[in-house]
Short mmCIF file of the C-alpha atoms (twelve columns), coordinates in Angstrom:
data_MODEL
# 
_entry.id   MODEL 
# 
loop_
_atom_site.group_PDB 
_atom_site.id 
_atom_site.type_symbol 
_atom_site.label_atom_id 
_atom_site.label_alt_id 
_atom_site.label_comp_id 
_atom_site.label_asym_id 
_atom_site.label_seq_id 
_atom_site.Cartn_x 
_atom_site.Cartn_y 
_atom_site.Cartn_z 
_atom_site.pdbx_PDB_model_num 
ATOM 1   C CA . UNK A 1   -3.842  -17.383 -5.468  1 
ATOM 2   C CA . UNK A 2   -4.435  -19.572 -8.445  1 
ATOM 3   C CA . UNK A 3   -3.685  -18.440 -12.176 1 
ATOM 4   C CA . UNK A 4   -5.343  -15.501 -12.632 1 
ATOM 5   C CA . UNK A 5   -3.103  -12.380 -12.572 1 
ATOM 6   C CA . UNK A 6   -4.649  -8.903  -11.517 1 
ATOM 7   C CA . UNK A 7   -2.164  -6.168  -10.506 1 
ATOM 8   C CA . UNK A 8   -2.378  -2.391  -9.576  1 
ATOM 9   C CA . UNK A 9   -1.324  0.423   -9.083  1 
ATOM 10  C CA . UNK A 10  -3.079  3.031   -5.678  1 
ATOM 11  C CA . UNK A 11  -1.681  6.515   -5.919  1 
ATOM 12  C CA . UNK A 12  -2.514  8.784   -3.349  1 
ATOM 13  C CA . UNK A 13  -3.833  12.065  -4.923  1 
ATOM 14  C CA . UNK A 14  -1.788  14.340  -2.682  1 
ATOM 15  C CA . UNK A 15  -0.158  15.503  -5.689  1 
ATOM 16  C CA . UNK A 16  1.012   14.786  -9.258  1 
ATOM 17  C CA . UNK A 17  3.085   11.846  -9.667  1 
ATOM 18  C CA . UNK A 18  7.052   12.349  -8.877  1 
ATOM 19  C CA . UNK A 19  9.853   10.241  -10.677 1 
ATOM 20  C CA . UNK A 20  9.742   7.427   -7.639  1 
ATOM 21  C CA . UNK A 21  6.127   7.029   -7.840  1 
ATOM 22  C CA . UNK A 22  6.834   6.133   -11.673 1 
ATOM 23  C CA . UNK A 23  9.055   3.683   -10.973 1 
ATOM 24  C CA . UNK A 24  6.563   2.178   -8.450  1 
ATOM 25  C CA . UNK A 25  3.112   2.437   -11.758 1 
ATOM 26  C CA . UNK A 26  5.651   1.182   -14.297 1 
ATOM 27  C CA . UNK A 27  6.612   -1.633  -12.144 1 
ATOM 28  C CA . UNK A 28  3.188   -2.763  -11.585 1 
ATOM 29  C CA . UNK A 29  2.004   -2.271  -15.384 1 
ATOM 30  C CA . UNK A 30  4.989   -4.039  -16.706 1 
ATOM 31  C CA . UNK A 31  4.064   -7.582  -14.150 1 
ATOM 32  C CA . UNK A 32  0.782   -7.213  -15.247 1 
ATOM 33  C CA . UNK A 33  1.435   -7.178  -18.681 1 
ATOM 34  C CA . UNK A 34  4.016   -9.674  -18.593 1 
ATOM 35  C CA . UNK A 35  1.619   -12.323 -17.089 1 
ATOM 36  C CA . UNK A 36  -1.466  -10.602 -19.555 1 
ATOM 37  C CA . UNK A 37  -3.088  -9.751  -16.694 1 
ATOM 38  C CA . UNK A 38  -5.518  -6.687  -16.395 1 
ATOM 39  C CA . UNK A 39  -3.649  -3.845  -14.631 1 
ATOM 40  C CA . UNK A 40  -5.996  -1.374  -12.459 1 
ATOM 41  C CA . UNK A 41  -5.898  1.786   -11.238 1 
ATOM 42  C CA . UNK A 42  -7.190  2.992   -7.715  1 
ATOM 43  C CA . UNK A 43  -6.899  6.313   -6.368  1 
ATOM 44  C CA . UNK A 44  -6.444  6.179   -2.799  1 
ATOM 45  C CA . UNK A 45  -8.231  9.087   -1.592  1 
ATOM 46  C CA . UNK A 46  -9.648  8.401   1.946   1 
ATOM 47  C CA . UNK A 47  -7.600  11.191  3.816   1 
ATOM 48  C CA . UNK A 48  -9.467  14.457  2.352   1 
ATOM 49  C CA . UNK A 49  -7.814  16.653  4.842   1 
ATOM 50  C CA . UNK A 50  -4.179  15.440  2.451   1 
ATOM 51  C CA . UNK A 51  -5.871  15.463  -0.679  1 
ATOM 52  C CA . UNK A 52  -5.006  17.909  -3.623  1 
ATOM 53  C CA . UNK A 53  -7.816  19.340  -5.647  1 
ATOM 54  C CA . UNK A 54  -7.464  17.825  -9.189  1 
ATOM 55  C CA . UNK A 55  -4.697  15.810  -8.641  1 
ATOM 56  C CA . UNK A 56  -6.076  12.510  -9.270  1 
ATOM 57  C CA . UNK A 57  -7.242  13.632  -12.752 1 
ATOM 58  C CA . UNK A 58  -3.088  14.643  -13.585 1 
ATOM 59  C CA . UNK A 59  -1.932  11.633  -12.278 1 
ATOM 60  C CA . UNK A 60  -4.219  9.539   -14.660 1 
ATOM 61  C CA . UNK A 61  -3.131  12.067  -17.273 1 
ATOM 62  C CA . UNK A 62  0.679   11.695  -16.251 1 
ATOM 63  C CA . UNK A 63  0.374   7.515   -16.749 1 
ATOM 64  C CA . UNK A 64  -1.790  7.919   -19.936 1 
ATOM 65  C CA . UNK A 65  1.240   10.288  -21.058 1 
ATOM 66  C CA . UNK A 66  3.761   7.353   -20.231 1 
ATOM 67  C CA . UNK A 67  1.540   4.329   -22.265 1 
ATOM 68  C CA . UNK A 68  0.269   3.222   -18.395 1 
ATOM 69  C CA . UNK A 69  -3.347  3.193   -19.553 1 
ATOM 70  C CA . UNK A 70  -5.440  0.916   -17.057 1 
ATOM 71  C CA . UNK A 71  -7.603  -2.114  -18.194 1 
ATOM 72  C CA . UNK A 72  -10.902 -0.616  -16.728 1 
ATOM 73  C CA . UNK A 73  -12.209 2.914   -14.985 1 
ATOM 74  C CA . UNK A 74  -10.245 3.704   -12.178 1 
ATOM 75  C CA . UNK A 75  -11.569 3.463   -8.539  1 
ATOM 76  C CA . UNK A 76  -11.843 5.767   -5.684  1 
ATOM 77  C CA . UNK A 77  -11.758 4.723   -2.293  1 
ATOM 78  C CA . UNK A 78  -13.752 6.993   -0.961  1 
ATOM 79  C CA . UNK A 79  -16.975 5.535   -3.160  1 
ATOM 80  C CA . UNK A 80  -16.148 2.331   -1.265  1 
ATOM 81  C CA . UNK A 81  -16.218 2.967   2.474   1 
ATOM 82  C CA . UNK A 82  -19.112 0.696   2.959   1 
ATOM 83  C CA . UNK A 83  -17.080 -2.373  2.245   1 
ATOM 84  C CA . UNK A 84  -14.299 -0.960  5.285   1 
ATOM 85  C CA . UNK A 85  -17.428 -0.659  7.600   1 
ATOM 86  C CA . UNK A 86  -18.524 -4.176  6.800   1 
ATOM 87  C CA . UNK A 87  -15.263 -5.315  7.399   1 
ATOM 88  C CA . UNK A 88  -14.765 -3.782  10.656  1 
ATOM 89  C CA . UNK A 89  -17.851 -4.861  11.699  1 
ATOM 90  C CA . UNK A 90  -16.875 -8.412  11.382  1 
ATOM 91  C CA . UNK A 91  -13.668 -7.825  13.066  1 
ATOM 92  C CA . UNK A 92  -15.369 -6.427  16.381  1 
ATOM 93  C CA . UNK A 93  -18.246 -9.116  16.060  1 
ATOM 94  C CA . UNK A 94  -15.004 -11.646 15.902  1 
ATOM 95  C CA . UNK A 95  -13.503 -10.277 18.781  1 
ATOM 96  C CA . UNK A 96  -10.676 -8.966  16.741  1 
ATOM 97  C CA . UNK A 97  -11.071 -5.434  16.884  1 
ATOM 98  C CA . UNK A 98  -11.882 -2.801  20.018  1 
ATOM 99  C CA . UNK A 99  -12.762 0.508   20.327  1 
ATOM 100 C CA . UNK A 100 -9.657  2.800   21.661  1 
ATOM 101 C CA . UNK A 101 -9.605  6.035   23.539  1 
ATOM 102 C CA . UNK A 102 -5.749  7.005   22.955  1 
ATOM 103 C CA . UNK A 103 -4.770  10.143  21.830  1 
ATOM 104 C CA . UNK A 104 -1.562  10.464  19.965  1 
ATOM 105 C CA . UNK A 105 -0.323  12.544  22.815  1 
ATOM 106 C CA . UNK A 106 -1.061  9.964   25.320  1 
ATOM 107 C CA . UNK A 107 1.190   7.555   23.086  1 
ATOM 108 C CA . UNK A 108 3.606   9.891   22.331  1 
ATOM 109 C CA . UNK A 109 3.180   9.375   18.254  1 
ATOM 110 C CA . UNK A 110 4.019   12.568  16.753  1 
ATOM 111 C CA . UNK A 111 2.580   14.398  13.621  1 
ATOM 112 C CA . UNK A 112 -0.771  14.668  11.942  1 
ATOM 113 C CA . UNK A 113 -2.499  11.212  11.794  1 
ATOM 114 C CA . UNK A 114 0.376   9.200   13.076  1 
ATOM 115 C CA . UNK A 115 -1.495  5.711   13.754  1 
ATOM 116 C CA . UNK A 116 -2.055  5.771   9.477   1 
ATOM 117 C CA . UNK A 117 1.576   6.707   8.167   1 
ATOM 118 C CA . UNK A 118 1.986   4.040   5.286   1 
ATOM 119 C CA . UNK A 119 5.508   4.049   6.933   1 
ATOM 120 C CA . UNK A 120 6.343   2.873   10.059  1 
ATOM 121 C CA . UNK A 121 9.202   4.888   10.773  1 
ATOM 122 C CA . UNK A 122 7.354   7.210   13.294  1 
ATOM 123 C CA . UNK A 123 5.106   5.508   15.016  1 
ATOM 124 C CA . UNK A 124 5.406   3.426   18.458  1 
ATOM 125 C CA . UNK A 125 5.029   -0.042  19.478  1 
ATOM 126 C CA . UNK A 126 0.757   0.457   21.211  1 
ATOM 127 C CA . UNK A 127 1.318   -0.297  24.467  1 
ATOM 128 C CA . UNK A 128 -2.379  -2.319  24.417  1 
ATOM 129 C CA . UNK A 129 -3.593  0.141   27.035  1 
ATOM 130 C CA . UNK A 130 -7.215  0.007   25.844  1 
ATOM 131 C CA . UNK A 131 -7.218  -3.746  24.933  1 
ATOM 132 C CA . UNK A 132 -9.267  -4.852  28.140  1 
ATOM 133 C CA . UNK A 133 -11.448 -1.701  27.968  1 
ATOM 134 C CA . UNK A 134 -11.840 2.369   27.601  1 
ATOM 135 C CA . UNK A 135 -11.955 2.369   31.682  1 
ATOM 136 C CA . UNK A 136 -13.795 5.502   31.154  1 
ATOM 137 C CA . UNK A 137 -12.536 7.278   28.476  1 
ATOM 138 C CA . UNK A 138 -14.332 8.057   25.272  1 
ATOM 139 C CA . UNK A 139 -14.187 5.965   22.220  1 
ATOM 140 C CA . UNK A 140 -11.910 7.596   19.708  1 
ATOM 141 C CA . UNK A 141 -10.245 5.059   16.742  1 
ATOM 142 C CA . UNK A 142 -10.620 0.892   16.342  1 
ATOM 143 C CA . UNK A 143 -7.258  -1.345  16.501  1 
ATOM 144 C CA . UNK A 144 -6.814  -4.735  15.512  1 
ATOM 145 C CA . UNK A 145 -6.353  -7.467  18.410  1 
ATOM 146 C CA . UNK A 146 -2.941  -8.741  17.067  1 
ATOM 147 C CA . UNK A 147 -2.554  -11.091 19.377  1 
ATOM 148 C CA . UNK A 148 -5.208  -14.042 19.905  1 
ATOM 149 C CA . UNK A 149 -6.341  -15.101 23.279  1 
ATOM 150 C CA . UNK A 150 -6.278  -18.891 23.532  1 
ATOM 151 C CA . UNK A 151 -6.894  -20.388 27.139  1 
ATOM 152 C CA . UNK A 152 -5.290  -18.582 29.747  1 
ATOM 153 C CA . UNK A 153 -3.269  -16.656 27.804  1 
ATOM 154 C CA . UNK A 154 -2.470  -14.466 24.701  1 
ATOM 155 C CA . UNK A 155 -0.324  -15.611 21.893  1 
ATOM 156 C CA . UNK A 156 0.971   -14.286 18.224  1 
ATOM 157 C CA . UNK A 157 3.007   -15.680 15.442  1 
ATOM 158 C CA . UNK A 158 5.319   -14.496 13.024  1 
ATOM 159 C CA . UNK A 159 4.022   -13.753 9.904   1 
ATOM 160 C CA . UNK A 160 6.260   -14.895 7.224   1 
ATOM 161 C CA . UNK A 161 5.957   -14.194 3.387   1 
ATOM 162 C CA . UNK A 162 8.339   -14.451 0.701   1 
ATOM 163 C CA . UNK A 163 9.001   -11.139 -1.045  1 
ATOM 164 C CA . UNK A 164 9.408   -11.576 -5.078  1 
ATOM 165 C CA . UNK A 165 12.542  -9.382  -4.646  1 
ATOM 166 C CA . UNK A 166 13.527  -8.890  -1.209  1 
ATOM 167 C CA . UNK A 167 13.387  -12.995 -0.062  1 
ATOM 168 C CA . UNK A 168 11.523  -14.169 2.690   1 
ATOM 169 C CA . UNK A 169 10.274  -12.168 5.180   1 
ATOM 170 C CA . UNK A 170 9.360   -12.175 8.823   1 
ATOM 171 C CA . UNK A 171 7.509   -10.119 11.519  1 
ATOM 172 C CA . UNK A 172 5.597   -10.731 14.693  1 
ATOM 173 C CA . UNK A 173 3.557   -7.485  14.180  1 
ATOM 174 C CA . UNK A 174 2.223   -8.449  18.083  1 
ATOM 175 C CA . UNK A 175 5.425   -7.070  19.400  1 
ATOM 176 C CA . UNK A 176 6.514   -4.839  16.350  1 
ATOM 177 C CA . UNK A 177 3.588   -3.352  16.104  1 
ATOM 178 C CA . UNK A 178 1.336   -3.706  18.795  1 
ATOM 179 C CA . UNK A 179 -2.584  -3.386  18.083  1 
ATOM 180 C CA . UNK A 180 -2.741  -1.149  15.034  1 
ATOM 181 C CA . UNK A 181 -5.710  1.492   14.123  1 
ATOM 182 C CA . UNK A 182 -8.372  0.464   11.701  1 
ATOM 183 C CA . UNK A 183 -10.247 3.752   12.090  1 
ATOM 184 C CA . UNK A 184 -8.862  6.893   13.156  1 
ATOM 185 C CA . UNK A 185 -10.304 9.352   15.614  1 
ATOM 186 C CA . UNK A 186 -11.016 11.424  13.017  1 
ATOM 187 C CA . UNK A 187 -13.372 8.490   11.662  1 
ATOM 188 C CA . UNK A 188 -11.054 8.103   8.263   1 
ATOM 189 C CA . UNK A 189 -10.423 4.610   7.265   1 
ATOM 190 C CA . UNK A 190 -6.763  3.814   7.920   1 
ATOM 191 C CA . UNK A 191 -5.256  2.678   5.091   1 
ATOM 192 C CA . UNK A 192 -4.217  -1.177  6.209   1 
ATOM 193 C CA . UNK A 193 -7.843  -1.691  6.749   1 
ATOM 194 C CA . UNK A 194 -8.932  -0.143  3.322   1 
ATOM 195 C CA . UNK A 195 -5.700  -1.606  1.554   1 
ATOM 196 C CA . UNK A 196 -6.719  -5.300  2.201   1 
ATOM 197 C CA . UNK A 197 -10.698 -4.897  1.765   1 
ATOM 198 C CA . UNK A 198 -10.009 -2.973  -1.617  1 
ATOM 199 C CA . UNK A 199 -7.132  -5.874  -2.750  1 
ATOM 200 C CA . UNK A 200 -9.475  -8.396  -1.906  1 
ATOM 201 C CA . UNK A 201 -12.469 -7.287  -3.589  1 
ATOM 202 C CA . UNK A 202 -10.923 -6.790  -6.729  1 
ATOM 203 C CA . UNK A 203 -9.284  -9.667  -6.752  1 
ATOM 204 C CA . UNK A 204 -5.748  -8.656  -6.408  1 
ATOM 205 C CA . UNK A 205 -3.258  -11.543 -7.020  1 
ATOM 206 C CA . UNK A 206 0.174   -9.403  -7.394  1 
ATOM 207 C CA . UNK A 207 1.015   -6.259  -5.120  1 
ATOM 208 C CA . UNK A 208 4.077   -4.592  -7.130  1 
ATOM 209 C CA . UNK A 209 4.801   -1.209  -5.046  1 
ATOM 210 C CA . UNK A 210 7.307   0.794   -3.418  1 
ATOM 211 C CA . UNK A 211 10.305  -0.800  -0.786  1 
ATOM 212 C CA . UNK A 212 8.847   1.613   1.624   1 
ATOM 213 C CA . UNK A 213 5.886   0.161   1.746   1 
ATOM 214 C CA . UNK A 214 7.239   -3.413  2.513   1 
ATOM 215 C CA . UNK A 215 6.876   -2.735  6.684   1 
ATOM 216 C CA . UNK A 216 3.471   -2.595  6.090   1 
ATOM 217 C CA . UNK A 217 2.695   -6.413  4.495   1 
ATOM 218 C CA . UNK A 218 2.930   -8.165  7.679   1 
ATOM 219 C CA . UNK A 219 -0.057  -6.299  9.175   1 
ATOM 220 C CA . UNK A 220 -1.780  -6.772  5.582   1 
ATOM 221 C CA . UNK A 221 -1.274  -10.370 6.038   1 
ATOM 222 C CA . UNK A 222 -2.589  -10.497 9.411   1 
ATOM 223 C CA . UNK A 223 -5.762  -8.568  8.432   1 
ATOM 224 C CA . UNK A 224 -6.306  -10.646 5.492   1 
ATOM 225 C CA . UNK A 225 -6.102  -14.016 7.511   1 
ATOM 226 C CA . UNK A 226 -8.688  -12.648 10.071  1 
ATOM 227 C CA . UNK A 227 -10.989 -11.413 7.286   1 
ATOM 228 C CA . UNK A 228 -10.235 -14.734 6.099   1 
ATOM 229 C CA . UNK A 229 -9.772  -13.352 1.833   1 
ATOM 230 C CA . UNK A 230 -6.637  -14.003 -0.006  1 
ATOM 231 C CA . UNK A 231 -3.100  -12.964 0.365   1 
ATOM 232 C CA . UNK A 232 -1.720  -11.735 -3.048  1 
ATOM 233 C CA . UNK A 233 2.004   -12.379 -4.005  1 
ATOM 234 C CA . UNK A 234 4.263   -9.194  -2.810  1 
ATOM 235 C CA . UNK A 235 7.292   -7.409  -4.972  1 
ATOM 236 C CA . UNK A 236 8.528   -4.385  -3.806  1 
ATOM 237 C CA . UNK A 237 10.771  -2.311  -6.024  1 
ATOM 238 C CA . UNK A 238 13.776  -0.208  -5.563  1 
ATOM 239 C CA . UNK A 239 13.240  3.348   -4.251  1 
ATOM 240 C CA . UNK A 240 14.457  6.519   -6.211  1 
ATOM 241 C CA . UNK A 241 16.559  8.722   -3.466  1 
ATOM 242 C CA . UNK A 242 17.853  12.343  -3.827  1 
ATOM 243 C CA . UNK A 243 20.959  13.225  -3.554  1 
ATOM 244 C CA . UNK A 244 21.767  13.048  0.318   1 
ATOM 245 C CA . UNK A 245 20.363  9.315   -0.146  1 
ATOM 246 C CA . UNK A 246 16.541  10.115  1.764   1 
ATOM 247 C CA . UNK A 247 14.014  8.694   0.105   1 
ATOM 248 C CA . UNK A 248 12.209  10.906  -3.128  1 
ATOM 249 C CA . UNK A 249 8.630   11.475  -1.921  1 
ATOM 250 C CA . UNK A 250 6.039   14.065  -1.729  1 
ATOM 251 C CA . UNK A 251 6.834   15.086  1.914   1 
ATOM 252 C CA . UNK A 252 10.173  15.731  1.090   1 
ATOM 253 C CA . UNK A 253 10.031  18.523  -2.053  1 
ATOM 254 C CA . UNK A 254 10.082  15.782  -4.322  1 
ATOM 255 C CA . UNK A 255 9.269   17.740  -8.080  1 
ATOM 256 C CA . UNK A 256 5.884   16.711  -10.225 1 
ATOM 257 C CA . UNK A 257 7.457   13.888  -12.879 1 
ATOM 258 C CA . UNK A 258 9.063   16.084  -16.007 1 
ATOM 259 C CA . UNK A 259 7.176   14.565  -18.646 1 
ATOM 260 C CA . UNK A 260 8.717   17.165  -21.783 1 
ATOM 261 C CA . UNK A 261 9.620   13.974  -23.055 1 
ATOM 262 C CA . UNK A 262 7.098   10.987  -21.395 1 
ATOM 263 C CA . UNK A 263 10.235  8.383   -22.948 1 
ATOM 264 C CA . UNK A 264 13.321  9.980   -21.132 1 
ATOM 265 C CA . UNK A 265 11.245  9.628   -18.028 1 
ATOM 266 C CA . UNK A 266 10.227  6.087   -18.423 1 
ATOM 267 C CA . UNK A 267 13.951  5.395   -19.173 1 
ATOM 268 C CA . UNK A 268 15.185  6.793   -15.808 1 
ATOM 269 C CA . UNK A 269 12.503  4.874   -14.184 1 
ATOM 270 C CA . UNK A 270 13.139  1.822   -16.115 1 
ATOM 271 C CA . UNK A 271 17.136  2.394   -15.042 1 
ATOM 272 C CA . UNK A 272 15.736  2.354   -11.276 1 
ATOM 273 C CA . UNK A 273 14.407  -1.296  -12.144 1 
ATOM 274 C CA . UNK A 274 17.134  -2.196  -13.802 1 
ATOM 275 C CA . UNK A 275 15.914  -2.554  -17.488 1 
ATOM 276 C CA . UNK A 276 17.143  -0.986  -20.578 1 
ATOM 277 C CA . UNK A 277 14.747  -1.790  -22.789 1 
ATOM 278 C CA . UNK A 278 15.783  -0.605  -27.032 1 
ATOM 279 C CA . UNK A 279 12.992  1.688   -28.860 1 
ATOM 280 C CA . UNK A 280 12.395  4.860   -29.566 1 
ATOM 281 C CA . UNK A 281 8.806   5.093   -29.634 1 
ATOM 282 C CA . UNK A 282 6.939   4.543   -26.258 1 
ATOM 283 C CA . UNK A 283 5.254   1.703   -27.688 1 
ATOM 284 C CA . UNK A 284 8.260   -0.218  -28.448 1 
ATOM 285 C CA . UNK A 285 10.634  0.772   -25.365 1 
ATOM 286 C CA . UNK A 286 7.443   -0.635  -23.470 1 
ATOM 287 C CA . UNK A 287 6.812   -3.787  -25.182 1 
ATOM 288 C CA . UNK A 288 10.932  -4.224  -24.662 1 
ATOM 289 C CA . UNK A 289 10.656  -3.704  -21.105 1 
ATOM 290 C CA . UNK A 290 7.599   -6.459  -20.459 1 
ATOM 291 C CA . UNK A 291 10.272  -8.721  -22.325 1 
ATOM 292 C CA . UNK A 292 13.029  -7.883  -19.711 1 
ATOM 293 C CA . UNK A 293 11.007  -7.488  -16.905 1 
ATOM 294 C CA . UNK A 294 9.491   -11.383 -17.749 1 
ATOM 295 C CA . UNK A 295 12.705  -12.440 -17.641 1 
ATOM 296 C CA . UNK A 296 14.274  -10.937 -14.433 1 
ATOM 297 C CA . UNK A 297 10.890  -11.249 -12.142 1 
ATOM 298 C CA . UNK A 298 9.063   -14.599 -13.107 1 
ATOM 299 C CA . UNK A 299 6.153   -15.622 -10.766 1 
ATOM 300 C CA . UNK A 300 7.444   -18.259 -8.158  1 
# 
């Protein structure tokens, strides 16, 4: 990636921020700022059908509240769908993408949208039943070739990365994954397609986000070597659970951040990173925790 450091943070505005999704903008603020590198904000904002009115203006409140002020106006993804069409455009021109005329019922993917869940842990492997044409059917979403046909026959690779926290990594998304939706039926942008066009364009060196989003790097990776743009450097931080040990999200009940006191709640997310950083003044707990967080997450 070079030397120059640019880090973000993407909510989703599906709702204000929760006390995981602190952990996950504190995170990212704190490695930019420890490398004094500009820290951005972008509000991911592509599925309308999910989106809450007026909840990307209180989550930039809620960070502003917590000293997480970004380094220049925050983006919306939905002002930037030209650059996705571009970029699918090249990948069917390149042979890497195809239309596909799959419902979720004929793949047996449950839920609203289940080809886009930034989580894997519902969807199935796609059988590739549309990778040698629509034999008929009508067009509905665009996958990604994973594999690559070379002579006779089609091959993939692992993609390996090494994780800042979590070590080096592996995943042959081919067989993990299978050919993975670009563009959903509903023509929204799926979010690995918009995910690598947006880090890319803004020149993205450091991802720092959530350990549930880890599953979805090596399909990142994959789309970022056939757009042939960067890969950034990956860290993915602790999650913040409830108390049967799920994961704290939106989906699950999880309650709008309790911001009475914006340094109580930067301390419990701080405690989720494992920093306890001495001030009593926003200002100074924050510069403290750049100081730790230098010291327990250098760049390799």
């Amino acid at each position: 990636m070079g030397n120059a450091y640019v880090g973000r943070f993407a909510p989703s505005p599906t709702g204000p921020l929760h006390a995981g999704s602190l952990v996950a903008a504190l995170a990212s603020w704190l490695d930019a700022r420890a490398q004094v590198g500009p820290w951005l904000v972008r509000i991911e904002d592509l599925d309308t059908a999910r989106n809450v009115a007026g909840a990307a203006e209180a989550i930039l409140g809620q960070l502003a509240r917590c000293g997480l002020v970004a380094d220049a106006e925050p983006t919306f993804q939905s002002t930037r769908t030209a650059l996705y069409a571009r970029a699918l455009e090249r990948l069917i021109s390149d042979g890497d993408a195809y239309p596909c005329g799959c419902s979720r019922r004929d793949l047996g993917t449950p839920g609203p949208a289940g080809d886009d869940l930034p989580a894997r842990s519902d969807e199935r492997v796609y059988p590739g039943t549309c990778r040698t044409g629509l034999h008929g059917k009508p067009a509905r979403s665009v996958r990604l070739r994973t594999e690559t046909t070379r002579g006779a026959g089609a091959m993939s690779s692992p993609i390996e990365w090494l994780d800042r926290r979590l070590g080096p990594q592996q995943e042959d998304v081919a067989s993990a994954v299978g050919d993975f939706v670009l563009q959903r039926a509903d023509g929204v942008w799926a979010y690995q397609l918009a995910v690598v066009v947006d880090d890319a364009a803004q020149g993205i060196s450091d991802v720092v986000r959530g350990e549930d989003l880890a599953s979805n790097t090596a399909r990142q990776i994959l789309l970022q070597r056939r757009l042939g743009v960067p890969t950034p450097r990956y860290l993915h931080t602790p999650l913040v659970r409830s108390a049967d040990g799920t994961k704290l999200s939106k989906q699950t009940g999880a309650k709008p951040l309790d911001l009475a006191s914006p340094l109580v709640a930067l301390q419990a997310a701080g405690a989720t990173l494992g920093l306890a950083p001495i001030g009593t003044t926003i200002a100074d707990w924050l510069a403290g925790a750049v100081g730790e967080w230098r010291g327990h997450w250098p760049l390799p």
